[in-house]
C-alpha positions as a printed NumPy array, in Angstrom:
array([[  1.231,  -7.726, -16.746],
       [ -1.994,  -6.854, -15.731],
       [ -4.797,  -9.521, -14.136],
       [ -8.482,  -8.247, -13.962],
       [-10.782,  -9.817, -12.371],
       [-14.503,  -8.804,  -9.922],
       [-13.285,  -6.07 ,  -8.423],
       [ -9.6  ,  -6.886,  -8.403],
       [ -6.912,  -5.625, -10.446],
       [ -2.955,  -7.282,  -9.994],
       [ -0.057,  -5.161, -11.616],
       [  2.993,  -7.046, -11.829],
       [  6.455,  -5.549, -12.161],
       [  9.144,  -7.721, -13.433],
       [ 12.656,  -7.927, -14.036],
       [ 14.196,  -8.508, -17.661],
       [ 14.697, -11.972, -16.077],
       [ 13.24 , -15.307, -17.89 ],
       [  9.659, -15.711, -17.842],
       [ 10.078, -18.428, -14.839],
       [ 11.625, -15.561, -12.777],
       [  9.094, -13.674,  -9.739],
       [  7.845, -10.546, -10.449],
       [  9.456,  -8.358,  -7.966],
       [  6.618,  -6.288,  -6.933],
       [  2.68 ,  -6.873,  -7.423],
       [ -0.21 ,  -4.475,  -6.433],
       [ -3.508,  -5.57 ,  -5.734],
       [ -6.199,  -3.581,  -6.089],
       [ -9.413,  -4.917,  -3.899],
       [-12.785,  -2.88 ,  -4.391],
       [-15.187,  -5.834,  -2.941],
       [-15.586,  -3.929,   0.184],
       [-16.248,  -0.602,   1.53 ],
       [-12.9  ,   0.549,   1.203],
       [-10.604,  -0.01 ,  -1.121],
       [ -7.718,  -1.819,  -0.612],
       [ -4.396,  -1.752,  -2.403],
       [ -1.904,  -4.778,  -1.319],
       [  1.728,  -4.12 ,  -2.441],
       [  4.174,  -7.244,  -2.284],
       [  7.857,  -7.373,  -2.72 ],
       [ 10.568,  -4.401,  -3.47 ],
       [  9.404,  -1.089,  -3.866],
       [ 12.141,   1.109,  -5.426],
       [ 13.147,   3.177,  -8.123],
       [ 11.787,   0.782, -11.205],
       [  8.254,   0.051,  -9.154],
       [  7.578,   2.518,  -6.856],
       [  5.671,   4.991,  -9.365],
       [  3.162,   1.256,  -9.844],
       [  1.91 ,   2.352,  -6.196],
       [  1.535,   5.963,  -6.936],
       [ -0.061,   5.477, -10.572],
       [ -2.934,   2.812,  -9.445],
       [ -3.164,   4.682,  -5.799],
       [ -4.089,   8.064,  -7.81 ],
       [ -6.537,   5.76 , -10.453],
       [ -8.157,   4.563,  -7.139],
       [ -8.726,   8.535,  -5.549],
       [-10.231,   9.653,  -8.959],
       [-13.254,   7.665,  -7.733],
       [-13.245,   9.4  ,  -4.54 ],
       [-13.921,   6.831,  -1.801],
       [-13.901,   8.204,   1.327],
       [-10.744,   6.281,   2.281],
       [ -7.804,   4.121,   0.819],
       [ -6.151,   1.756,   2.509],
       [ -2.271,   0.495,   1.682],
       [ -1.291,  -2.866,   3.278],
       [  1.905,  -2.88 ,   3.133],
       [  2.748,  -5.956,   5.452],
       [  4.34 ,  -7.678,   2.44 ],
       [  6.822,  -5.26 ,   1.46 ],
       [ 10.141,  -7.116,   1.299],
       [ 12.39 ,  -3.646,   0.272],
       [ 11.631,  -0.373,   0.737],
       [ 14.088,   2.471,  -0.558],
       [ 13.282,   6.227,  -0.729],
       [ 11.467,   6.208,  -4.151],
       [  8.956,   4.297,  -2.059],
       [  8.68 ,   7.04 ,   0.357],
       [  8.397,   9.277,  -2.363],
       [  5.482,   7.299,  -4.151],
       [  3.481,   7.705,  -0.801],
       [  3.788,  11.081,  -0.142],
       [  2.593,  11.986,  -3.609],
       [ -0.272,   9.463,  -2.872],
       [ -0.847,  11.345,   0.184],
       [ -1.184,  14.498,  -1.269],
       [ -3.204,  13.583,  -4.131],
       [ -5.404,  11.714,  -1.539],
       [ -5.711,  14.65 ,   0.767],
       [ -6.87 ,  17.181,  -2.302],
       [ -9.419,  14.665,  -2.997],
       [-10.881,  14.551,   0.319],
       [ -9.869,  10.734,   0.485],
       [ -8.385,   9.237,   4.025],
       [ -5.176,   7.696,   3.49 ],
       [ -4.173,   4.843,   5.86 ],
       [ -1.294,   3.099,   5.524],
       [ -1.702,  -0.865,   6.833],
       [  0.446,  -3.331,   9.097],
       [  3.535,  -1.355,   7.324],
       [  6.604,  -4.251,   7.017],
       [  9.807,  -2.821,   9.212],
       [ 11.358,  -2.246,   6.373],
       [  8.805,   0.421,   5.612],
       [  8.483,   1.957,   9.342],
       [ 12.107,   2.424,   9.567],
       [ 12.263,   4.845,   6.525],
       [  9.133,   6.4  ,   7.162],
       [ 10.312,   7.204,  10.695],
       [ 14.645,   7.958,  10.14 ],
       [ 13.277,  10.707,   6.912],
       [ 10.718,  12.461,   9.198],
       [  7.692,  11.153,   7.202],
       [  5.953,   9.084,   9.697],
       [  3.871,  11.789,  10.949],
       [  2.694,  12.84 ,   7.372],
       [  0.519,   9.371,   7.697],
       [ -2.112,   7.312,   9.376],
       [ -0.516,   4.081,  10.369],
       [ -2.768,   1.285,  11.548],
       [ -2.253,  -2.173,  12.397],
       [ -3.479,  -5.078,  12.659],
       [ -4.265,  -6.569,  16.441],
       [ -2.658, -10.085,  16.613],
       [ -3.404,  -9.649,  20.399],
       [ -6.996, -10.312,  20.254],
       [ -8.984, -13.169,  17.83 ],
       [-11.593, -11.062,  15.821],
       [-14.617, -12.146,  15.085],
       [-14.841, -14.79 ,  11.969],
       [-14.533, -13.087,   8.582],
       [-13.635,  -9.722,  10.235],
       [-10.261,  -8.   ,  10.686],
       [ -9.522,  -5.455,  13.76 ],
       [ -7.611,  -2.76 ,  12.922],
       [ -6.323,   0.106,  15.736],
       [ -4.344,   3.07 ,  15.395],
       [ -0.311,   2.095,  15.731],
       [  1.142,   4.751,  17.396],
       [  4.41 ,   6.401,  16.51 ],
       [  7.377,   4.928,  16.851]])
């Protein structure tokens, strides 16, 4: 299922389950600000992972200077997941476009750092140390784990 709305797009992957049933992944595709900003929720893995890759390569065609993936709500993460990022990083580095990957769930982190991928990526995080200023987020670089 697909929701469009000003400048947001939701992809919604579900299982054959009854309609009442949560999707078990949704992507959210933000291009209100400067950067866009893809928000991936739930399990990533072999039936939803390509979702990510698919709507992150859609999103580099129009060759923003970066792309960021918060991936904060992740809930499962398997290797298809890893997979799905490191073609999104290549097809984001041959198009010039940063890739930084966002407040990354542990679920996430854990893979990325046991298969050797972590340093392929930019990690950053959000500071809960510090209040930012009203209507702003702070970001810093995470370092590796």
């Amino acid at each position: 299922m697909h929701q469009i709305g000003r400048g947001h797009v939701c992809l919604r992957a579900a299982h054959s389950a009854p309609r009442s049933a949560q999707p078990i992944m949704t992507l959210d595709l933000d291009t209100d600000g400067p950067v866009p900003l893809i928000t991936v929720r739930g399990e990533v893995d072999m039936s939803t992972a390509h979702l990510i890759n698919e709507l992150a390569e859609h999103t580099i065609a129009r060759r923003p200077a970066r792309l960021i993936l918060d991936l904060s709500r992740v809930t499962f993460f398997s290797a298809h997941g890893i997979s799905a990022l490191l073609r999104t990083q290549r097809a984001a580095a041959g198009a010039d476009v940063g890739l930084i990957l966002r407040d990354a769930a542990p679920c996430v982190t854990y893979l990325l750092v046991v298969t050797g991928s972590r340093r392929n990526f930019r990690v950053a995080t959000t500071r809960v140390d510090a209040p930012a200023p009203a209507g702003k987020r702070r970001t810093a670089e995470r370092s590796p784990v």
